[in-house]
C-alpha positions as CSV (number, residue, x, y, z in Angstrom):
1,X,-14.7,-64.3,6.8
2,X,-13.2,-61.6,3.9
3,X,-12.1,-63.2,1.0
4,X,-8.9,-63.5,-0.1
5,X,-9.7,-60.5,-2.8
6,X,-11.1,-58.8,0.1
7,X,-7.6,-59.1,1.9
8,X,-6.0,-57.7,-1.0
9,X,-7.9,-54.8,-1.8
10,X,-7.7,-54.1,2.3
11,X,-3.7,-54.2,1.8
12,X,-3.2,-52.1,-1.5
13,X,-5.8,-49.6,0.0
14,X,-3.9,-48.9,2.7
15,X,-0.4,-48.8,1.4
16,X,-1.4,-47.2,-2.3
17,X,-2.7,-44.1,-2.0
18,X,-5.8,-43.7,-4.3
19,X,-6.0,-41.3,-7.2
20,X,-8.4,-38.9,-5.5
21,X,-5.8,-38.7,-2.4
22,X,-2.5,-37.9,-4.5
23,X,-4.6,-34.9,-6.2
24,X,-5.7,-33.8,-2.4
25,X,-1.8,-34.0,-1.9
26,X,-0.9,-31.8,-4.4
27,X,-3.4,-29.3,-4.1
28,X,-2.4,-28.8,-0.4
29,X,1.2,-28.1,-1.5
30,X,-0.1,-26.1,-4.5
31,X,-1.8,-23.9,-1.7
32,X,1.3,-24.4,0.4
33,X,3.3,-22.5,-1.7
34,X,4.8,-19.3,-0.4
35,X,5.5,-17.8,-3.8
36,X,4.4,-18.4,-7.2
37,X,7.7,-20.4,-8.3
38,X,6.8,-22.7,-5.5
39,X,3.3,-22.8,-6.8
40,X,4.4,-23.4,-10.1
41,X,6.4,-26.5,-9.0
42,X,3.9,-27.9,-6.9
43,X,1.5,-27.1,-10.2
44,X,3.8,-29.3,-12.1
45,X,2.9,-31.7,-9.1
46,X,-0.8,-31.4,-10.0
47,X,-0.3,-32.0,-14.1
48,X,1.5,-35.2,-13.8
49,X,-1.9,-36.7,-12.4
50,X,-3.4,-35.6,-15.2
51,X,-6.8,-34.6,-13.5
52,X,-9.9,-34.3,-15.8
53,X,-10.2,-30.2,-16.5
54,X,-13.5,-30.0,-14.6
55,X,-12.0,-31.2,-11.2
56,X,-9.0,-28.6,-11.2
57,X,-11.1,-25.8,-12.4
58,X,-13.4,-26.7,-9.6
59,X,-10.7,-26.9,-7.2
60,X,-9.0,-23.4,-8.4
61,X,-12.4,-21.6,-8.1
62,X,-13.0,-23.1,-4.2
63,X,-9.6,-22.2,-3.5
64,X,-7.5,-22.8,-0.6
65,X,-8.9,-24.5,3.3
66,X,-8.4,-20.8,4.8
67,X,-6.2,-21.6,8.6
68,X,-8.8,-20.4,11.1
69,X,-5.7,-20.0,13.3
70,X,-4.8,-17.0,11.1
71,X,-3.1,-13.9,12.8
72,X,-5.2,-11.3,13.0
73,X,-4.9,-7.5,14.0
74,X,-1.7,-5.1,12.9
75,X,0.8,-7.5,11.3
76,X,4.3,-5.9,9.7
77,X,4.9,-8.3,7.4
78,X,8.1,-8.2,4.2
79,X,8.8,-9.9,1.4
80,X,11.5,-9.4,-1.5
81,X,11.7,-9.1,-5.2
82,X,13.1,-11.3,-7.6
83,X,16.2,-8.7,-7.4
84,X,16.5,-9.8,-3.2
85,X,15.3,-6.2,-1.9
86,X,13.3,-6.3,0.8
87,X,9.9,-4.7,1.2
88,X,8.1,-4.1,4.4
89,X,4.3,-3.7,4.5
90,X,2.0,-3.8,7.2
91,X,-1.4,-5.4,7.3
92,X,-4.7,-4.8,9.3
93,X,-6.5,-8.2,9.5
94,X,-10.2,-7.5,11.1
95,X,-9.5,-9.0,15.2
96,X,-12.9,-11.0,14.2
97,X,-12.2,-12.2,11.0
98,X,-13.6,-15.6,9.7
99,X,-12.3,-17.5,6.8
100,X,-15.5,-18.6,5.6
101,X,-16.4,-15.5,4.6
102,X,-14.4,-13.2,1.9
103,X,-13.0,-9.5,2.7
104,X,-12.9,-6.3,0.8
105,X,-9.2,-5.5,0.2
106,X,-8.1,-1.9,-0.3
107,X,-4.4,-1.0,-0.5
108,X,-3.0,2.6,0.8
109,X,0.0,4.3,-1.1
110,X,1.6,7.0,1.2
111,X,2.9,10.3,0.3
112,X,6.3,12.0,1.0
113,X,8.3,9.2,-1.1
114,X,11.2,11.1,-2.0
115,X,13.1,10.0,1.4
116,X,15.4,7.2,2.1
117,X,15.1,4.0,3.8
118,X,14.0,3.9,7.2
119,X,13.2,1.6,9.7
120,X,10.2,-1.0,8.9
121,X,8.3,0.3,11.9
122,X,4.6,1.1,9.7
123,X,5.1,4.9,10.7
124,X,4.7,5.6,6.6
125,X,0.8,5.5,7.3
126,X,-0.2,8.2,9.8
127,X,-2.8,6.6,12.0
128,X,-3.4,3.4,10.0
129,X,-6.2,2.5,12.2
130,X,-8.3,5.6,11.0
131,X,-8.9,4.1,7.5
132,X,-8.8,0.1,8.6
133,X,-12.1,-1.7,9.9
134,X,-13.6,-4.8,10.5
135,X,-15.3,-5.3,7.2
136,X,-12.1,-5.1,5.3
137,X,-8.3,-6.0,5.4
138,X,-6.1,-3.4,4.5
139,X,-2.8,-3.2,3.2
140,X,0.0,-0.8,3.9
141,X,2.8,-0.6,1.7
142,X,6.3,0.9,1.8
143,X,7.8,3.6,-0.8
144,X,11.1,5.0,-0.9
145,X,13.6,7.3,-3.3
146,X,14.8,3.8,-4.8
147,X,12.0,2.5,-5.1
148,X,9.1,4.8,-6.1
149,X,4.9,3.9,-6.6
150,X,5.7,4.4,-10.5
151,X,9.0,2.0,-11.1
152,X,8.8,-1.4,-12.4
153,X,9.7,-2.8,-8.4
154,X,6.8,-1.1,-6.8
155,X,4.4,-3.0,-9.4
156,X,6.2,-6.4,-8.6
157,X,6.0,-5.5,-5.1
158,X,2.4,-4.7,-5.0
159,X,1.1,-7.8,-7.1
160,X,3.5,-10.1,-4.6
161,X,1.5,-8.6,-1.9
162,X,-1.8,-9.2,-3.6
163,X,-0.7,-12.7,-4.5
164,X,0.7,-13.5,-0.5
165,X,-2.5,-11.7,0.9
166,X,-4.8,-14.1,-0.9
167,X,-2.9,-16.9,-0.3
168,X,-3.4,-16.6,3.4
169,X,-6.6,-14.8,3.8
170,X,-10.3,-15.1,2.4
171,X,-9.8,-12.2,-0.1
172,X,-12.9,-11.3,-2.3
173,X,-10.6,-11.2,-5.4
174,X,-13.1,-8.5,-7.2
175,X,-13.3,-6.0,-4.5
176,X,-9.6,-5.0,-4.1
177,X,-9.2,-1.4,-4.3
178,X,-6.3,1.3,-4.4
179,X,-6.4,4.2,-2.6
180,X,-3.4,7.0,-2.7
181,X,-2.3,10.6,-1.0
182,X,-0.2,12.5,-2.4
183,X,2.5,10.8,-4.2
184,X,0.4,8.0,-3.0
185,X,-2.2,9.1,-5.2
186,X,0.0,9.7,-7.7
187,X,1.1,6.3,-7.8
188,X,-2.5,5.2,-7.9
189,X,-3.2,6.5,-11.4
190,X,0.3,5.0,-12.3
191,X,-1.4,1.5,-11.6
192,X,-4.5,2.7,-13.6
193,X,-2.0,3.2,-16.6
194,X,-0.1,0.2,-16.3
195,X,-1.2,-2.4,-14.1
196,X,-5.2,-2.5,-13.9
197,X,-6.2,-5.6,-13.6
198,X,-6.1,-6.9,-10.1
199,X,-7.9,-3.5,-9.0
200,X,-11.9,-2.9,-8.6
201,X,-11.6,1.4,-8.3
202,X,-8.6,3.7,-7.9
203,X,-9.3,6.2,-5.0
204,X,-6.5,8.9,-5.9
205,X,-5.9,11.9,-3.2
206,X,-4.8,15.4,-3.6
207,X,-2.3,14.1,-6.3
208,X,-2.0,14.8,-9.7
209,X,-1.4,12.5,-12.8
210,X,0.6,15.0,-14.6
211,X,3.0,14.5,-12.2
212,X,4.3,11.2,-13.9
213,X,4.9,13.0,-17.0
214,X,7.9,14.8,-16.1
215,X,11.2,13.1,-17.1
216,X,12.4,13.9,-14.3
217,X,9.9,12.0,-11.8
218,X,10.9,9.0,-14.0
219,X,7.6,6.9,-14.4
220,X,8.6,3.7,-16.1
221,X,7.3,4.0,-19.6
222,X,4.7,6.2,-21.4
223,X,1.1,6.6,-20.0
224,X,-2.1,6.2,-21.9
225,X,-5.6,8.0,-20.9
226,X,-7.3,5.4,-23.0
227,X,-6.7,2.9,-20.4
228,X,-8.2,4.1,-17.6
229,X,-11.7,3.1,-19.0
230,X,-11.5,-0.2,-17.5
231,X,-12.0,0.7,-14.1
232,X,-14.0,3.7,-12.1
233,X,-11.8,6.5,-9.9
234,X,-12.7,8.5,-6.9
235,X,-10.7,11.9,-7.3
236,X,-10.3,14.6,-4.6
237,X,-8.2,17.5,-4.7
238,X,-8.3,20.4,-2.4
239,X,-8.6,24.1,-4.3
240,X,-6.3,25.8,-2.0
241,X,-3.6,22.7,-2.4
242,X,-0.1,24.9,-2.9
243,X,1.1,21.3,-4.6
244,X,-2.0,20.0,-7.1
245,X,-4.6,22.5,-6.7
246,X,-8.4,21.6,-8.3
247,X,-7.9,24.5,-11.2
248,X,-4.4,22.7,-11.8
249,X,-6.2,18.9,-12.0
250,X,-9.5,19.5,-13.8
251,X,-7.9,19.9,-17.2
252,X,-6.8,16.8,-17.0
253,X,-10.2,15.1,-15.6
254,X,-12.0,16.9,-18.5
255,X,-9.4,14.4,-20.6
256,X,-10.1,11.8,-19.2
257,X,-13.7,12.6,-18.7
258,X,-13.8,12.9,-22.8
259,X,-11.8,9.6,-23.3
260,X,-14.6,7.6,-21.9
261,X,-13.4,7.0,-18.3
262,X,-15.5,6.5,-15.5
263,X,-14.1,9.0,-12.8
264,X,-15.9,10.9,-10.0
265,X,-14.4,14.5,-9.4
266,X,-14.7,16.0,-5.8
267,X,-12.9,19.3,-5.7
268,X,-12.8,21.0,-2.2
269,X,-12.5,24.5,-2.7
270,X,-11.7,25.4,0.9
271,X,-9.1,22.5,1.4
272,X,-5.1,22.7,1.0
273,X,-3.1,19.6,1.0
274,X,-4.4,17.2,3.3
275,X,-7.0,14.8,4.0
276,X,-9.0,16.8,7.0
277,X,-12.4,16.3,4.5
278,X,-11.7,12.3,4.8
279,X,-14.6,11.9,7.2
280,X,-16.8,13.9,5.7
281,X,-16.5,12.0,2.5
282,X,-16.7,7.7,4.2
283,X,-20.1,7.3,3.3
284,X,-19.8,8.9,-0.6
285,X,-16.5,6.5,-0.4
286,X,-18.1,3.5,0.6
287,X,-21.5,3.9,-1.7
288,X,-18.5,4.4,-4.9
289,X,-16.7,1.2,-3.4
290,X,-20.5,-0.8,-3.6
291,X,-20.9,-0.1,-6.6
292,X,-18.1,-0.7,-8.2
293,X,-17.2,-4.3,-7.9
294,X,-14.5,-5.5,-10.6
295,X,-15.6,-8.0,-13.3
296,X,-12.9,-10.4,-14.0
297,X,-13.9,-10.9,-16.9
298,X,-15.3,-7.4,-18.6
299,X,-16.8,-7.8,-22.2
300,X,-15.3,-4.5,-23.4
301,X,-11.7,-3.9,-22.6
302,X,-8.9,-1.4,-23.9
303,X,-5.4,-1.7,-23.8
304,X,-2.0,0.4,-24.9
305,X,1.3,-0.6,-23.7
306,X,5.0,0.4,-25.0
307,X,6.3,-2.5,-24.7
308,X,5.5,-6.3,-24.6
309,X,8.2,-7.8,-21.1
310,X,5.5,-6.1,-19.0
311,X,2.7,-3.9,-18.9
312,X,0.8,-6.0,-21.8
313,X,-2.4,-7.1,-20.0
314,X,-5.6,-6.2,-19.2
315,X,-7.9,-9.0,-17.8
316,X,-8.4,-11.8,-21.0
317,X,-6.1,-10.0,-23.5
318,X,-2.3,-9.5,-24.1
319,X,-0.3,-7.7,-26.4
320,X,2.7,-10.2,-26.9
321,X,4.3,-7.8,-30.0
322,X,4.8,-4.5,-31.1
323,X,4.3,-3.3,-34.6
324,X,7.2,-0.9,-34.7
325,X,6.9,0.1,-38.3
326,X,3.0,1.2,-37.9
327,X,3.9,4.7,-36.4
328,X,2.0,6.3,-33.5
329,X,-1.3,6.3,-33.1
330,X,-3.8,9.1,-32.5
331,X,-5.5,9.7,-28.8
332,X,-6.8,12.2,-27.5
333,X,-4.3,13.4,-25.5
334,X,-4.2,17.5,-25.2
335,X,-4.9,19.7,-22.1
336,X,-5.7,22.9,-22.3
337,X,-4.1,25.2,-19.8
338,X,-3.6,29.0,-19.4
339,X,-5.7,29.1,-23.1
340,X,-2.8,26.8,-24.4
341,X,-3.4,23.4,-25.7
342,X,-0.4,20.7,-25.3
343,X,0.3,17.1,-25.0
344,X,-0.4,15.9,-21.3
345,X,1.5,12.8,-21.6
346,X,4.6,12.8,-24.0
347,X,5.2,10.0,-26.7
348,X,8.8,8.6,-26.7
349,X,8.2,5.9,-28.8
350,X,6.4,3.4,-30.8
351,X,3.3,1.5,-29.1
352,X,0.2,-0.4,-29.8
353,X,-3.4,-0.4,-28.9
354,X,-6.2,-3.3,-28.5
355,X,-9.9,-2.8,-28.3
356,X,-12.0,-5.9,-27.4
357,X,-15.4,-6.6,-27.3
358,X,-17.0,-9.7,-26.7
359,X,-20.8,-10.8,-27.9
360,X,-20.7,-14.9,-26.5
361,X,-18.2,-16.7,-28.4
362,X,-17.9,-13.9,-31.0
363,X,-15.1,-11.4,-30.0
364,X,-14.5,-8.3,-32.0
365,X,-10.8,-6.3,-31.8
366,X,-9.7,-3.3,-33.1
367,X,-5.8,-3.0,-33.2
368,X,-3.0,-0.9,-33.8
369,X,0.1,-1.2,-33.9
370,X,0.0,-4.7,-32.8
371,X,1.5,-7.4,-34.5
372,X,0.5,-10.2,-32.3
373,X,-1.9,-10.6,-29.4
374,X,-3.1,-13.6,-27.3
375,X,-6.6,-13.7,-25.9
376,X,-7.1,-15.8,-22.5
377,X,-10.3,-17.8,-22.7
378,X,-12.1,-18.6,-19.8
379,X,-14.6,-21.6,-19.8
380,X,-17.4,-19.4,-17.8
381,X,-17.9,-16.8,-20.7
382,X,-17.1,-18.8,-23.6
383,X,-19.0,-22.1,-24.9
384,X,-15.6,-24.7,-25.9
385,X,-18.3,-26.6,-27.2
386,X,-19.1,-24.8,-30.1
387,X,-17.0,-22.3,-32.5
388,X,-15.5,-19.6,-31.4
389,X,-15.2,-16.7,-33.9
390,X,-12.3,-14.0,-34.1
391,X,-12.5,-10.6,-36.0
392,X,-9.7,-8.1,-36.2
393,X,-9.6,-4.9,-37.9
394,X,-13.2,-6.4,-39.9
395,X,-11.3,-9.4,-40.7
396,X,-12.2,-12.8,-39.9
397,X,-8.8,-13.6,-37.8
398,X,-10.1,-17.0,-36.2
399,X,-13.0,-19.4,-36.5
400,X,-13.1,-22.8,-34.7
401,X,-13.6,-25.2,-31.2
402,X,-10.7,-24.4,-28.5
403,X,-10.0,-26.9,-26.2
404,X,-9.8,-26.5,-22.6
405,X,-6.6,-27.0,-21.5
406,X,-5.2,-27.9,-17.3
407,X,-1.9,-26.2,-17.7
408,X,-3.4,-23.2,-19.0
409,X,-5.8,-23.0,-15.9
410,X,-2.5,-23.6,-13.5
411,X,-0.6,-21.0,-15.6
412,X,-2.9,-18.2,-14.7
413,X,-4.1,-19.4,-11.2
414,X,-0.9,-19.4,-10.3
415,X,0.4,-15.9,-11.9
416,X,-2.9,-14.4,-10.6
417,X,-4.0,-16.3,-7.7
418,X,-7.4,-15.3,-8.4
419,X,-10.4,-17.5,-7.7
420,X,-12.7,-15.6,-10.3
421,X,-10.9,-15.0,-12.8
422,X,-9.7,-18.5,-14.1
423,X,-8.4,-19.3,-18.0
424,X,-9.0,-22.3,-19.9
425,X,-7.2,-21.7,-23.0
426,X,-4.9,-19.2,-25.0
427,X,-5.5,-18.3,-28.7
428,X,-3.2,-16.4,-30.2
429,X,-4.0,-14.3,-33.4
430,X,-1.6,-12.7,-35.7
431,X,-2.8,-9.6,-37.6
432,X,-3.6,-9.3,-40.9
433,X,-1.8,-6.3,-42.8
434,X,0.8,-6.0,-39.9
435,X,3.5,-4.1,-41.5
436,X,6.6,-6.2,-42.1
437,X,7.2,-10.4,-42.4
438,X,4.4,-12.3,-42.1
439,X,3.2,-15.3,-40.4
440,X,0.4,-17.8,-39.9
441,X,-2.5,-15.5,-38.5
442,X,-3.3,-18.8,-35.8
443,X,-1.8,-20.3,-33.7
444,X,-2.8,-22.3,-30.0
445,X,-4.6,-25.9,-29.9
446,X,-7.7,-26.4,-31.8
447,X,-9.7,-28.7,-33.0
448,X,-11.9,-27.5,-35.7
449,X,-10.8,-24.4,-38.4
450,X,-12.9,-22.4,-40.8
């Protein structure tokens, strides 16, 4: 016979639901989401348990229950931007794919942009099924005159496609490449500029990053070389391409070459503009794409942006201000062309510049023209247990223990949805000597200072 405390811990088990059940509620409507303001919400969902930091991270890095039921094959898919505009995109899915296992991801940019809306049909991909097979998912994404591969919508677009993709498929979050023809390509080394991070290699074809220099192609803001030594490129360009021929590109791959970035030239003398040499090329592709996994989180990053609203990141760091008064900055920036040396990408305003390197908890930055930036901690390359130590421009910016912190973790997993690259805490670090006012140089939560 149960006793009568039996009995009642019988009833209030089955009509209170326990602890551990209310967080696998949430979780399954965090994962529910269909778009990071519904993540967010259901995040909020998660906070107000107020799980221990361990059991989140761990259930962040797991990820989602993948549906097994998943469609599979060609998919045209859409979603919109914030703005409400509409953007089609279609989606190879392997016929045999298995959720227990993650897939390469590589997204292909078209060419021909400069054309109006059409029908969301896929047609903007000849042949899709020539670059897509069963060891990767691939992505096909739609361009137009009002919205080119270099505007601010195109970079929304393509991260809301990263961030739907992995929500719904077993994505390998550090082997997501870009590959580009044309203005396709072109639009690949726009990402390398400006929005890095998600990407493992940038594959960019018969284009030509001069291209985005023109005021008249309208890039959204100014382009740095420096930043294009965070990840590795794959460059072909045909020598008998009437648009971007190889004597008209390798100027510009010499610059890059001397600023330190890790970029593979293939020029094909006999080739016009066109990807006929594709084929002969897969397995040099493929051997690049192997080797070249992404780290999520890189001990040596750079970073230059123009402004602070977007563009700011790269991995674990962020430029939150601007020093406007500091003046520009020097880079190597000059092509030589026809025996005459000139600036290959313009300067119309003020900007600033990090360099970050990180030793285990010691991190050392070099910046410029920065007034503020924030560095994103993440609890499987720091120790939280002991002091971590901040120098800036030979300065001793920071020393103390950080504590780990849930809403930072939901923050970031739910702006990225990445399963490897996960943040425990923000520290944010004024500089010292930054021209004008002046503030406290730290700021974030803390529990022990120098």
């Amino acid at each position: 016979m149960k006793t009568a405390a039996a009995v009642l811990a019988c009833v209030l088990g089955a009509t209170v639901p326990s602890a551990q059940s209310s967080l696998d509620d949430a979780f399954a409507a965090y994962w529910a989401a269909s778009n990071r303001a519904e993540a967010g919400a259901a995040g909020e969902g998660i906070l107000s348990l107020e799980p221990a930091f361990d059991e989140v991270l761990r259930r962040l890095e797991a990820g989602p229950r993948f549906d097994p039921d998943a469609a599979t094959g060609s998919l045209m898919m859409e979603r919109r931007n914030a703005d409400g505009r509409r953007y089609p995109f279609l989606v190879i899915v392997p016929d045999d794919y298995d959720p227990a296992r993650s897939y390469p991801l590589r997204a292909y940019l078209h060419g021909g942009v400069n054309r109006p809306l059409r029908d969301s049909d896929g047609g903007w991909w000849r042949n899709p099924q020539r670059v897509a097979d069963s060891r990767h998912i691939a992505v096909f994404p739609y361009s137009w005159e009002e919205s080119l591969w270099w505007h601010a919508s195109q970079v929304e677009n393509l991260s809301g496609i990263l961030w739907r993709l992995k929500r719904t498929y077993n994505v390998d979050d550090n082997r997501v490449a870009m590959f580009g023809v044309s203005d396709g390509g072109t639009g690949a080394w726009f990402f390398a500029f400006r929005d890095a991070t998600p990407w493992a290699a940038f594959l960019p074809f018969i284009a030509h990053p001069a291209v985005l220099s023109s005021p008249r192609v309208g890039a959204d803001g100014d382009l740095f070389p420096v930043n294009l030594r965070n990840k590795p490129f794959y460059v072909v360009n045909g020598g008998r391409d009437r648009l971007y021929p190889v004597d008209a590109v390798a100027p510009f791959m010499a610059l890059f070459d001397e600023a330190g970035v890790d970029l593979t030239f293939v020029p094909k003398p006999e080739s016009g503009h066109s990807t006929s040499w594709w084929p002969d090329e897969t397995e040099a592709i493929e051997a690049f794409l192997a080797a070249a996994p992404r780290d999520p989180y890189p001990d040596h990053v750079w970073w230059r942006t123009d402004r602070t609203d977007r563009y700011q990141r790269a991995h674990w760091i962020v430029i939150d201000e601007l020093d406007a008064e500091a003046g520009n900055i020097d880079e190597s920036n000059q092509v030589i062309v026809g025996g005459r040396a000139y600036a290959a990408f313009p300067r119309r305003g003020p900007s600033g510049q990090l360099e970050v390197l990180r030793e285990g908890n010691e991190v050392t930055v070099i910046a410029r023209g920065v007034r503020r930036y924030t560095l994103l901690l993440s609890a499987a390359e720091f120790d939280f247990d002991a002091a971590i130590v901040v120098h800036t421009n030979g300065e001793e910016s920071f020393r103390g223990r950080v504590e780990k912190s849930s809403e930072v973790l939901i923050k970031w997993a739910t702006a990225d949805a990445d399963r490897t690259m996960l943040f425990a805490a923000e520290l944010s670090i004024e500089v010292a000597g930054a021209t004008g006012r002046r503030r406290p140089l730290i700021s974030g939560v803390v529990t022990a200072v120098r």
